[in-house]
CHARMM internal coordinates of N, CA and C (Angstrom, degrees):
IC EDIT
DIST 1 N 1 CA 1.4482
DIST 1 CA 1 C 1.5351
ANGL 1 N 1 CA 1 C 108.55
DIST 1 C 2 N 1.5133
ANGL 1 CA 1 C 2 N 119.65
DIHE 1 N 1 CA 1 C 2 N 126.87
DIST 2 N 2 CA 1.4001
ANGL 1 C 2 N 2 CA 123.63
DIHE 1 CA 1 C 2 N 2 CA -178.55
DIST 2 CA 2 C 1.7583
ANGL 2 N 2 CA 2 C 116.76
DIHE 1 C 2 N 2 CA 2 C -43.42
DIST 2 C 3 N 0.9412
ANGL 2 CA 2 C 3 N 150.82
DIHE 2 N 2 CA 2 C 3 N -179.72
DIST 3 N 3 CA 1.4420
ANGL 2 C 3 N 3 CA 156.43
DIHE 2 CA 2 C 3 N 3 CA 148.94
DIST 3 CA 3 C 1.3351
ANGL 3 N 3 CA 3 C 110.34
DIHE 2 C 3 N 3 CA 3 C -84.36
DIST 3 C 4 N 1.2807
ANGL 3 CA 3 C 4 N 119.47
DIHE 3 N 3 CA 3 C 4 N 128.51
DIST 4 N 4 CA 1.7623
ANGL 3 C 4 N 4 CA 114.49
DIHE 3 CA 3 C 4 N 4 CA 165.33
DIST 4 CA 4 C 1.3963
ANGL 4 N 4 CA 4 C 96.85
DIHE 3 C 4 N 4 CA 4 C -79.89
DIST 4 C 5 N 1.4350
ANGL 4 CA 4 C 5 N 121.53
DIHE 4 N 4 CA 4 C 5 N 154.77
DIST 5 N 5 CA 1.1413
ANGL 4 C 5 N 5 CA 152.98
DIHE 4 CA 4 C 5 N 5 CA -178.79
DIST 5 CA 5 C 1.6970
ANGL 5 N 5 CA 5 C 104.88
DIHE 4 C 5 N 5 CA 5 C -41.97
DIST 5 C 6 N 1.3916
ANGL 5 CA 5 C 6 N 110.81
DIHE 5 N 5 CA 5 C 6 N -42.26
DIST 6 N 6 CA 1.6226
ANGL 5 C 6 N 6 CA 105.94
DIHE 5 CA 5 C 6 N 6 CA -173.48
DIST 6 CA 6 C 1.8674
ANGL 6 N 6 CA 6 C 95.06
DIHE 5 C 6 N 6 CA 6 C -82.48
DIST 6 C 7 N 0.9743
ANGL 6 CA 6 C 7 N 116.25
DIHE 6 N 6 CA 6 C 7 N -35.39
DIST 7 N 7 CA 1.5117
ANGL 6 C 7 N 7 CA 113.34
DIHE 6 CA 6 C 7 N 7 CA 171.18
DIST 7 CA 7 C 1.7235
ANGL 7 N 7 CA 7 C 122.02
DIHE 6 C 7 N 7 CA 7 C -40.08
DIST 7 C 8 N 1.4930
ANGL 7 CA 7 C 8 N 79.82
DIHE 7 N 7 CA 7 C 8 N -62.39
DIST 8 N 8 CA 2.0527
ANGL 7 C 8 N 8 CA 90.59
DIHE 7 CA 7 C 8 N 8 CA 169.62
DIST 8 CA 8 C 1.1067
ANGL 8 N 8 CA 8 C 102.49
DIHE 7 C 8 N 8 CA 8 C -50.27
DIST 8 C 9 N 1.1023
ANGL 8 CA 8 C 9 N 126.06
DIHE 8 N 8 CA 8 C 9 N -68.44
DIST 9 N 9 CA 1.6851
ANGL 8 C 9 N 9 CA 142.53
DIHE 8 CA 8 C 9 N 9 CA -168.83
DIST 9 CA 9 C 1.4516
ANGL 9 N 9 CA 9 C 94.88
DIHE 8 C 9 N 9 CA 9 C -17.94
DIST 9 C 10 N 1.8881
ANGL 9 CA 9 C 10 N 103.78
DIHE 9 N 9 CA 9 C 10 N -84.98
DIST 10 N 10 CA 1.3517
ANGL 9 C 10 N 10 CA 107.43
DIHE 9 CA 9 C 10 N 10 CA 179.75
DIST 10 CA 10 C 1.5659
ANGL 10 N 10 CA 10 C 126.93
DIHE 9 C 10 N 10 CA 10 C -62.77
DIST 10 C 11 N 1.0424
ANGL 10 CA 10 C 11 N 122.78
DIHE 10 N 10 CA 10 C 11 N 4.46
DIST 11 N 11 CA 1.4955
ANGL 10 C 11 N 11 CA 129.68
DIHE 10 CA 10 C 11 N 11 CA 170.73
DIST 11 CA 11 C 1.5816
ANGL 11 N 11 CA 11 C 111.41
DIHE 10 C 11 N 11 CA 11 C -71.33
DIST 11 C 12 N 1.5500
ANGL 11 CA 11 C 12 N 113.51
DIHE 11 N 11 CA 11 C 12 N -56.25
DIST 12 N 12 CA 1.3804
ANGL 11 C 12 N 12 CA 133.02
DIHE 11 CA 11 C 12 N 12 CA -157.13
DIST 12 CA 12 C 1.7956
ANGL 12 N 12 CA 12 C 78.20
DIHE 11 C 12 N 12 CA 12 C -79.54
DIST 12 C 13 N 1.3321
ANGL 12 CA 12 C 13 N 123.42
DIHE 12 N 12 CA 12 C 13 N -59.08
DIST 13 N 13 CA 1.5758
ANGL 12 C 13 N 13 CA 111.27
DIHE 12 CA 12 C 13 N 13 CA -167.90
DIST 13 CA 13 C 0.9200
ANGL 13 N 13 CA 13 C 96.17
DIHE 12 C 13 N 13 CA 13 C -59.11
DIST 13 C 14 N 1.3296
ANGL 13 CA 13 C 14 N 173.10
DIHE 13 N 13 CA 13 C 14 N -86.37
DIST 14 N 14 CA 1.5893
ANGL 13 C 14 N 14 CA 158.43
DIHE 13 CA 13 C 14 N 14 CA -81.04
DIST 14 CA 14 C 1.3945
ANGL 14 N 14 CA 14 C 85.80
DIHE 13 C 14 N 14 CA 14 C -122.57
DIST 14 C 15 N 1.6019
ANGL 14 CA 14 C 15 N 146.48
DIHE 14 N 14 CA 14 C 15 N -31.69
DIST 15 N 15 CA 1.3380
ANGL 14 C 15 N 15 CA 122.99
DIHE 14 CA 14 C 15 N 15 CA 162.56
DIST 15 CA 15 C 0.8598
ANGL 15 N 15 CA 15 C 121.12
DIHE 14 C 15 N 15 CA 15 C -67.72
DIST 15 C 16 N 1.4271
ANGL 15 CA 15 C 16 N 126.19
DIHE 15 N 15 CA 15 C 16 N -50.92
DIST 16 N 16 CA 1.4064
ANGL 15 C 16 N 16 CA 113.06
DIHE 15 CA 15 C 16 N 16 CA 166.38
DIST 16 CA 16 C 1.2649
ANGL 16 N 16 CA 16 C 141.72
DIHE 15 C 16 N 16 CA 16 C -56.60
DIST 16 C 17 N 1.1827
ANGL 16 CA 16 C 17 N 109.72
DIHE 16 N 16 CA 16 C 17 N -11.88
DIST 17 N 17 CA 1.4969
ANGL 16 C 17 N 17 CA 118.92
DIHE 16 CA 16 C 17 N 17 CA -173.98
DIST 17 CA 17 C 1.7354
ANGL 17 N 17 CA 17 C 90.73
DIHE 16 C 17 N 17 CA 17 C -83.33
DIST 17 C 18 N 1.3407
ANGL 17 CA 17 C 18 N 122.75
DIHE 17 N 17 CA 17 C 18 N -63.24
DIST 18 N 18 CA 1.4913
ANGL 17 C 18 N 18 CA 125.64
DIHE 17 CA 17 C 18 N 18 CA -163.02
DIST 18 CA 18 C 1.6562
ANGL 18 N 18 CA 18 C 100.42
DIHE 17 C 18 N 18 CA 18 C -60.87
DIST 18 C 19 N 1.4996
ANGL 18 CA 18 C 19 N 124.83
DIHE 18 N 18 CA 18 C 19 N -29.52
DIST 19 N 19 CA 1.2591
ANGL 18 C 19 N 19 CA 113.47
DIHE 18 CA 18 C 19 N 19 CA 163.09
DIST 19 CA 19 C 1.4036
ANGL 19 N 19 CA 19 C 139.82
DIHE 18 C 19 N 19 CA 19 C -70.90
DIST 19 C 20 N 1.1178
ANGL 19 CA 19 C 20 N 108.76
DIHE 19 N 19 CA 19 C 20 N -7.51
DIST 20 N 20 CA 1.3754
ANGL 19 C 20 N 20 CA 121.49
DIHE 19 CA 19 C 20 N 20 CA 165.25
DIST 20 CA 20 C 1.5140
ANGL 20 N 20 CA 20 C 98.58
DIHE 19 C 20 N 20 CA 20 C -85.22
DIST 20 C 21 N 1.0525
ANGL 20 CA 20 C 21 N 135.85
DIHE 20 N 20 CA 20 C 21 N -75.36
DIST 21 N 21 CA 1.0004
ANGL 20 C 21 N 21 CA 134.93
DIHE 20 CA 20 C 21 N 21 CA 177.03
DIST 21 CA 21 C 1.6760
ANGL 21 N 21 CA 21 C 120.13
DIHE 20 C 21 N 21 CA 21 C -21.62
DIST 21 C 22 N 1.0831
ANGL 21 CA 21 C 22 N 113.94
DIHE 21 N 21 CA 21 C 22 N -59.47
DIST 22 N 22 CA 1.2491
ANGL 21 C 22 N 22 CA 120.86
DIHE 21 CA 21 C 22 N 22 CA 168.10
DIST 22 CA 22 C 1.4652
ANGL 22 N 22 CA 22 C 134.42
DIHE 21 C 22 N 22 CA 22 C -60.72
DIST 22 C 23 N 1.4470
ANGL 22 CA 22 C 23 N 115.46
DIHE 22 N 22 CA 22 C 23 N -36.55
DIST 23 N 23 CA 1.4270
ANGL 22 C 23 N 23 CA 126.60
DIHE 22 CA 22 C 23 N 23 CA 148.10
DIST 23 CA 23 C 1.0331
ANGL 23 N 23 CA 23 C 129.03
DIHE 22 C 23 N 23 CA 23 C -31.94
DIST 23 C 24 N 1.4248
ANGL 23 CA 23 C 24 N 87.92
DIHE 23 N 23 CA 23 C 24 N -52.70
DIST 24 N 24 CA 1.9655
ANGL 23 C 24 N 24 CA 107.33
DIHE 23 CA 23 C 24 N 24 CA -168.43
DIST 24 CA 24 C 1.4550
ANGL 24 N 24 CA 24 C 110.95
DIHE 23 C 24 N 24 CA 24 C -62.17
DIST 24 C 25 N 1.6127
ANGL 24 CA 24 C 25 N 109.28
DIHE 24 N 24 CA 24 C 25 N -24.35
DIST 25 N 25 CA 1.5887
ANGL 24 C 25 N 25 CA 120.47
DIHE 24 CA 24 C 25 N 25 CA -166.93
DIST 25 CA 25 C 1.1628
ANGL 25 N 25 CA 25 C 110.19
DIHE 24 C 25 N 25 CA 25 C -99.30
DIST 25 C 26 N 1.7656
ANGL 25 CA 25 C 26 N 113.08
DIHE 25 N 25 CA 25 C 26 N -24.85
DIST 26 N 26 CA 1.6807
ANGL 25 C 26 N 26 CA 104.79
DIHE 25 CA 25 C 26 N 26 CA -166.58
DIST 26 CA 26 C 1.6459
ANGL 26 N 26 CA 26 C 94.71
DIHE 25 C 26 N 26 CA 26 C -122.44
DIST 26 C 27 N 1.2683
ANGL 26 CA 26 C 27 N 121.28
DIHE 26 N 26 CA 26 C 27 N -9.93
DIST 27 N 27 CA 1.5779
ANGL 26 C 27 N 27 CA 117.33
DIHE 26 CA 26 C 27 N 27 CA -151.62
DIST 27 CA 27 C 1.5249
ANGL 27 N 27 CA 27 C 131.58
DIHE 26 C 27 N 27 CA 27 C 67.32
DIST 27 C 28 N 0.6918
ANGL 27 CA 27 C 28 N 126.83
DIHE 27 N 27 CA 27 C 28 N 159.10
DIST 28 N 28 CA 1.6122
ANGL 27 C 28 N 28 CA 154.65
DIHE 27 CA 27 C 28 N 28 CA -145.84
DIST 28 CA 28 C 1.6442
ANGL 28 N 28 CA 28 C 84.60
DIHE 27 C 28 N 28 CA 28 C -51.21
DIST 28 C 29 N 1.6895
ANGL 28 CA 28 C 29 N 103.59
DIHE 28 N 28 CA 28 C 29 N -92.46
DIST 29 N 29 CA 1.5219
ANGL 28 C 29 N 29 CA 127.08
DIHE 28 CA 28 C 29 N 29 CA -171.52
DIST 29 CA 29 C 1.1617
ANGL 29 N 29 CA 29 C 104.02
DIHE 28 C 29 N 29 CA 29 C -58.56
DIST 29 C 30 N 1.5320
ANGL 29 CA 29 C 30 N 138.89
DIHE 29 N 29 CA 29 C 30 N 29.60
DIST 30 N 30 CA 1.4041
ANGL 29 C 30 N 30 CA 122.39
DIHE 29 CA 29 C 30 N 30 CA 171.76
DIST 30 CA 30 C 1.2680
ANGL 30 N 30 CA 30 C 112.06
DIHE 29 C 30 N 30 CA 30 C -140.95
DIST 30 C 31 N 1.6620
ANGL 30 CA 30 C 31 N 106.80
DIHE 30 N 30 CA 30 C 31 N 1.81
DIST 31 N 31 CA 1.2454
ANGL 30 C 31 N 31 CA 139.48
DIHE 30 CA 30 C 31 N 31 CA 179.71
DIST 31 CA 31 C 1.7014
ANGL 31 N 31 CA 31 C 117.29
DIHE 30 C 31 N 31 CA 31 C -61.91
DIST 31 C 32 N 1.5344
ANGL 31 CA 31 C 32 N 141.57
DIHE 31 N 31 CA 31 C 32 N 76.31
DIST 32 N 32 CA 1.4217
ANGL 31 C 32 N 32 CA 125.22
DIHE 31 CA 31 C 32 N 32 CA 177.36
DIST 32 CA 32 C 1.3738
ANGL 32 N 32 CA 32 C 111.81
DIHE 31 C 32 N 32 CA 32 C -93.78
DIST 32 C 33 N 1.3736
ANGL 32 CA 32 C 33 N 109.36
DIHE 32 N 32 CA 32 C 33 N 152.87
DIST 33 N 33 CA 0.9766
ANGL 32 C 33 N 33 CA 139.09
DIHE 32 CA 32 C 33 N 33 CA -167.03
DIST 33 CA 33 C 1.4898
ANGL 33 N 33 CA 33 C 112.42
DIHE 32 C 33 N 33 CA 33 C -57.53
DIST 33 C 34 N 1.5504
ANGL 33 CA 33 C 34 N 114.74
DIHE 33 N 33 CA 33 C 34 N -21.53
DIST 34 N 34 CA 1.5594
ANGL 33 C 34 N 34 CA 133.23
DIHE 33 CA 33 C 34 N 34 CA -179.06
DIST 34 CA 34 C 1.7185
ANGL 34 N 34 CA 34 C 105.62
DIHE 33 C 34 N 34 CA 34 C -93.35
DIST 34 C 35 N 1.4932
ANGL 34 CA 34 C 35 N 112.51
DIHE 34 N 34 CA 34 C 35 N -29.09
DIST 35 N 35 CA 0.8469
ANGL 34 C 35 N 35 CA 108.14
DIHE 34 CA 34 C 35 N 35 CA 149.36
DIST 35 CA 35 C 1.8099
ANGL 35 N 35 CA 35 C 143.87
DIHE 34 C 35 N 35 CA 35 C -60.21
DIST 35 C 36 N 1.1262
ANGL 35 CA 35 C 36 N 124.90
DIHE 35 N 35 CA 35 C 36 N -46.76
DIST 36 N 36 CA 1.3281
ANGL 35 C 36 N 36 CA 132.06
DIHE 35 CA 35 C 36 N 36 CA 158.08
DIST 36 CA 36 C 1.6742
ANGL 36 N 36 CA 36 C 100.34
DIHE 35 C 36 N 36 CA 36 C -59.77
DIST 36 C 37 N 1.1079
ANGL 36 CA 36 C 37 N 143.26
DIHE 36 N 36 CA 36 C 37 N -50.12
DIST 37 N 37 CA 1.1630
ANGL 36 C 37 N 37 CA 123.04
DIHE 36 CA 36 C 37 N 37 CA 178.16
DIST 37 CA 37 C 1.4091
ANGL 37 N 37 CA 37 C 132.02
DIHE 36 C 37 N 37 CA 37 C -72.61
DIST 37 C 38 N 1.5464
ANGL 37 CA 37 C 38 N 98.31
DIHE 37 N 37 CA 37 C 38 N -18.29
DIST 38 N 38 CA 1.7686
ANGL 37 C 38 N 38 CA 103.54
DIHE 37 CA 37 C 38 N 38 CA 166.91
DIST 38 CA 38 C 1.6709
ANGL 38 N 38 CA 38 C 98.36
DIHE 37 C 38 N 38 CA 38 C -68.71
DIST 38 C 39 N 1.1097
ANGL 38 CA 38 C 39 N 111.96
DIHE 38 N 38 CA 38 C 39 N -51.92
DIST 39 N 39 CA 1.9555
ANGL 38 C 39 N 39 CA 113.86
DIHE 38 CA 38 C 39 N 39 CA -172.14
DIST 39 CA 39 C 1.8834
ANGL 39 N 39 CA 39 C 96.10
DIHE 38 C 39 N 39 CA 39 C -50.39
DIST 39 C 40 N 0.8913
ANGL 39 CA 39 C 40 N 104.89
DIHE 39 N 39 CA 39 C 40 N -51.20
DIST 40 N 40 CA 1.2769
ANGL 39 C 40 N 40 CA 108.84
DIHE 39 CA 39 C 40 N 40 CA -164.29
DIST 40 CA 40 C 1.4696
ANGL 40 N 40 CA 40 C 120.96
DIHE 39 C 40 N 40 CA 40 C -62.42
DIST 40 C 41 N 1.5405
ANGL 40 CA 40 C 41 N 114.79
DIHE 40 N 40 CA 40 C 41 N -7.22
DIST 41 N 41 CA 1.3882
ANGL 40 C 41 N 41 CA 132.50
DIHE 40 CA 40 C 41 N 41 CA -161.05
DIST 41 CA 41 C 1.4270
ANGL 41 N 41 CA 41 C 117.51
DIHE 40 C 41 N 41 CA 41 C 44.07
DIST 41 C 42 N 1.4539
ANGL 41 CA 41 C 42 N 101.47
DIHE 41 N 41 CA 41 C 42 N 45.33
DIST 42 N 42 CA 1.2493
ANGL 41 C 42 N 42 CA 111.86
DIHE 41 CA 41 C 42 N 42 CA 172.97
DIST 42 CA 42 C 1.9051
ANGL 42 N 42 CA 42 C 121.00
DIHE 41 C 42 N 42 CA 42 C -121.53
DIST 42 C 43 N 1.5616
ANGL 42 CA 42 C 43 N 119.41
DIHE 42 N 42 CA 42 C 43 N 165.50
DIST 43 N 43 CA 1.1210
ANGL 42 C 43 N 43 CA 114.89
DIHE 42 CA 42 C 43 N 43 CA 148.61
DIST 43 CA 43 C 1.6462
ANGL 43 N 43 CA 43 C 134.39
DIHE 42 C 43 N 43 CA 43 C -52.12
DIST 43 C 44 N 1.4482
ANGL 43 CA 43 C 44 N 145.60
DIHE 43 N 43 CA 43 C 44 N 153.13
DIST 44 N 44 CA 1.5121
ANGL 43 C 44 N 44 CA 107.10
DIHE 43 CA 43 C 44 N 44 CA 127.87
DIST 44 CA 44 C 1.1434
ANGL 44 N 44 CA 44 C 123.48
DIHE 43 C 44 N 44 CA 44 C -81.24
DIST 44 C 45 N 1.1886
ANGL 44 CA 44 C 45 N 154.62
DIHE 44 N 44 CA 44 C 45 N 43.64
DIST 45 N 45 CA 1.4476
ANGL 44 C 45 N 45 CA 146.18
DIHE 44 CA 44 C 45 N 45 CA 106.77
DIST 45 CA 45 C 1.4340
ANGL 45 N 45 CA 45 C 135.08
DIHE 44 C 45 N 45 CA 45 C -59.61
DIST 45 C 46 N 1.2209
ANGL 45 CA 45 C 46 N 93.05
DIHE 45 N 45 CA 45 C 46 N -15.28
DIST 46 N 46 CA 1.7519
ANGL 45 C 46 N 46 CA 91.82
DIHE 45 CA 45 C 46 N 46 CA -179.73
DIST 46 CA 46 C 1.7692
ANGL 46 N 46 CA 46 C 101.19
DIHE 45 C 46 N 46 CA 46 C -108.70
DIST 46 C 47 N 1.1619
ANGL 46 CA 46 C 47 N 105.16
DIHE 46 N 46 CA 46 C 47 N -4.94
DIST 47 N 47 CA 1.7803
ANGL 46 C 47 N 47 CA 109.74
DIHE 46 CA 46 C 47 N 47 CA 152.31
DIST 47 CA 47 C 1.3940
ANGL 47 N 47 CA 47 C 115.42
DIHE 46 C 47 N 47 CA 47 C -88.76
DIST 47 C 48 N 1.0505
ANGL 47 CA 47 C 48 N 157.67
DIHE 47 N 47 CA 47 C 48 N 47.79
DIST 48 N 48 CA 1.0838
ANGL 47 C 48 N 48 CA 163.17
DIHE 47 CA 47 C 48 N 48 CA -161.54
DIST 48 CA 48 C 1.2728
ANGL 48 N 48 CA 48 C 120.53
DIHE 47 C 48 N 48 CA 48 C -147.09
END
COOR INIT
IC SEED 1 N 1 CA 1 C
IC BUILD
């Protein structure tokens, strides 16, 4: 089922937010992508 627009909205904020977060703790180059999506209470597939 597509995302309504406020859905995306909060999708893209809650990654970004947990990626900062996570940066901040591990740095840049130590940063995976499974990581921001574990913070994020997300898959990486459903970031994709």
């Amino acid at each position: 089922m597509p995302e309504t627009a406020a859905q995306a909205t909060d999708s893209r904020t809650r990654l970004l937010d947990a990626a900062l977060k996570v940066i901040r703790a591990k740095g840049y180059s130590a940063t995976r992508v499974e990581d921001i999506c574990g913070a994020a209470a997300g898959t990486r597939t459903s970031a994709a």
